[in-house]
Structure formats: structure tokens, C-alpha cells
N, C-alpha and C positions, 0 to 999 in steps of 0.2 A: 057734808055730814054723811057718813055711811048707812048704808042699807045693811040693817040687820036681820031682817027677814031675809033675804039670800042666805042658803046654805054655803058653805065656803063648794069651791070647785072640785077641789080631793072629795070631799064628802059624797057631791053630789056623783061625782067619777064612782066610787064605792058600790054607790045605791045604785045605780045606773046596771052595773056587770053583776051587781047581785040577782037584779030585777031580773036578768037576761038569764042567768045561770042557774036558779034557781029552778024553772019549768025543765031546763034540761036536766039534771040531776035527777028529778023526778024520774024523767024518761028511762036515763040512763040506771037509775038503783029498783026500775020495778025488776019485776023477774023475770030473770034469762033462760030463756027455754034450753040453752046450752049447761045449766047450772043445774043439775037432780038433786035435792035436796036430801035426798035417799043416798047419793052416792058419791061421796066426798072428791074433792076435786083432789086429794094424796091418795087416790086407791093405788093398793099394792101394784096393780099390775104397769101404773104410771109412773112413781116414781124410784117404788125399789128396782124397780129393772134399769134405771139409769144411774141408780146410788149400787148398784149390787156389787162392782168390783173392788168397792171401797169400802160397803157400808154394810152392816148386816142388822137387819129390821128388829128391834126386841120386842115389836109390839104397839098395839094402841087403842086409846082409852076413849069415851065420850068426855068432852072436855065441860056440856052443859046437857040439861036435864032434854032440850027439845033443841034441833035444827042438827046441821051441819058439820057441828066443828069437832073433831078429832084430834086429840094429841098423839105422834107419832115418833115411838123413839127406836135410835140410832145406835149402834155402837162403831166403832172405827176396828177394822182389821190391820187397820196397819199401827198405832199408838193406842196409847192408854187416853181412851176420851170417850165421850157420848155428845147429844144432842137429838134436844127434844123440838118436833116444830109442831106448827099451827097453821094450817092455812085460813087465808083470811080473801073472804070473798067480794064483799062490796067494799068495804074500807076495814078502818081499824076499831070495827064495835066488838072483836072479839079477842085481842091484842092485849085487852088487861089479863086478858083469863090465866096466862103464860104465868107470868109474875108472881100469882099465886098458887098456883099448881107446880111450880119448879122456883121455891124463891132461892136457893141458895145455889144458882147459876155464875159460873167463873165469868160470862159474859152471854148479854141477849142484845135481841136487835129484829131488825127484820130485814129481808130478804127480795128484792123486788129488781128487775131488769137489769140483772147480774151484779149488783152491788148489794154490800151492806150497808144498813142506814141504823142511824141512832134511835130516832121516832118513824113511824109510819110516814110515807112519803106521799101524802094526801095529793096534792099537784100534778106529780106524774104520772101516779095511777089513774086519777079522773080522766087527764089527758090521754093515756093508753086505752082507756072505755070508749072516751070518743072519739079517736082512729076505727077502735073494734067497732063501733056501732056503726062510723061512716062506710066501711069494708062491706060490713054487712046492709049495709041500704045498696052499694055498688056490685053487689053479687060476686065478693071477693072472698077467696077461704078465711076464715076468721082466725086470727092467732090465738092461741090460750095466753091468756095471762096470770103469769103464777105471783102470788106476792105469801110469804110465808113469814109467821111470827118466830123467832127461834130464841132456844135459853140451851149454852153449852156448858160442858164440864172438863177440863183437861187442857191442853196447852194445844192440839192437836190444829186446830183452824180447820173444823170441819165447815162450819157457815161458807168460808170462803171457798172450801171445794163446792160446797153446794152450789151457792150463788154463779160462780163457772158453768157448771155444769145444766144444771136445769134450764129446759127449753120450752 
């Protein structure tokens, strides 16, 4: 006769890495003294200066009433195109914002550890917080981590020069 009070083993495996994951997450999404909530992690002087031979800044807006997030747009010098990004600081709570502020975009996506992705790459970025946090317990220079929401216009593949480029 089976024991039905046993949770099956995948379950219990689930609960298990939640239980563990969980307290770190905490850790990992309070606030990062590297993160000024005053001063966007796309300030002009970061990444127009690496977009500048390609790209020329039109500008940029508050993308919400309170915090961080700034939409910042692009035009290309070399084709007929733009793009608008977002950056996105702890995960993708502010990913939807794009979509509605730029709906009629020839393509969006996001932007993280030189690729473009479809959805926010939840997985790789917690896993690049928790290199950056073990770096900084090891008294190691800390990488920035850039992960940017983007909505483009034009045929140009500016995302993918982005995503090259940005370090």
C-alpha cells in the first residue's frame, strides 16, 4: 500500500532549493550601496560615451512617478532606426513599463550579458548578483551588471550593437 503523506521527491527537491533560495534572494535584492537611486545606472556619462560613435542620445524621460527608472532614447547615425531602453535593476519589475510607453515597436526584448533574450533572463541574472555579491565578500572589484529592457524601430539591429558593446 503506498504512503500518501510522503510528498512525491521532485516536490519535495522544489521545496527544498526554495527554502534555501529564498533567504538569499532577500539578501541579494535588499539595497546595493553601488545602486544610487538618484542616479540611474544609463547616466549619460556611462553609456552615451560608449553608444556615441553610433548612436546619438534624443533624450530621456521618467518612465514612473517614483524610483529609478528612465527611458532613454537613441537614434542610429548610420540607418534609419531608433531605440528606446530601460534599465532594469534588480529583475524585470519594471520590464512591463517599455511595452506601454513604446507599444508600437518593430521589436523588444532585453538585453543582458551580451545577448538578446525574448523574456527577462531571470536565472542568469540572480546568478550574476551572486558572483557580484561573492566578489564583494572576497574583496574583488565588482563587475556592473547591465541588463536593459529595449523596444526598437527600423530594420537597423541596434539591440545587437548594443548588446556587443556594453560592458
Amino acid at each position: 500500500m503506498k504512503n500518501t503523506h510522503l510528498l512525491p521527491l521532485n516536490l519535495s527537491l522544489i521545496l527544498l532549493i526554495a527554502g534555501l533560495l529564498a533567504p538569499l534572494s532577500r539578501v541579494l535584492n535588499s539595497t546595493d550601496e553601488s545602486v544610487q537611486i538618484d542616479q540611474p545606472l544609463m547616466a549619460p556619462t556611462a553609456l552615451d560615451q560608449q553608444l556615441s560613435s553610433w548612436l546619438k542620445p534624443l533624450g530621456q524621460m521618467r518612465a514612473t512617478n517614483q524610483g529609478a527608472y528612465y527611458v532613454k532614447g537613441y537614434q542610429s547615425l548610420h540607418c534609419q532606426g531608433s531605440i528606446a531602453l530601460l534599465g532594469l535593476y534588480r529583475n524585470a519589475e519594471a520590464a512591463h513599463i517599455l511595452p506601454i510607453l513604446v507599444p508600437n515597436a518593430d521589436s523588444q526584448g532585453y538585453i543582458f550579458n551580451k545577448q538578446i533574450h525574448q523574456s527577462f533572463p531571470q536565472f542568469g541574472y540572480a546568478f550574476a548578483r551572486v558572483k557580484q555579491k561573492i566578489r564583494q565578500l572576497l574583496a574583488q572589484p565588482k563587475k556592473p551588471i547591465h541588463a536593459l529592457a529595449f523596444a526598437e524601430f527600423g530594420q537597423c539591429q541596434i539591440a545587437q550593437l548594443i548588446a556587443k558593446t556594453i560592458h
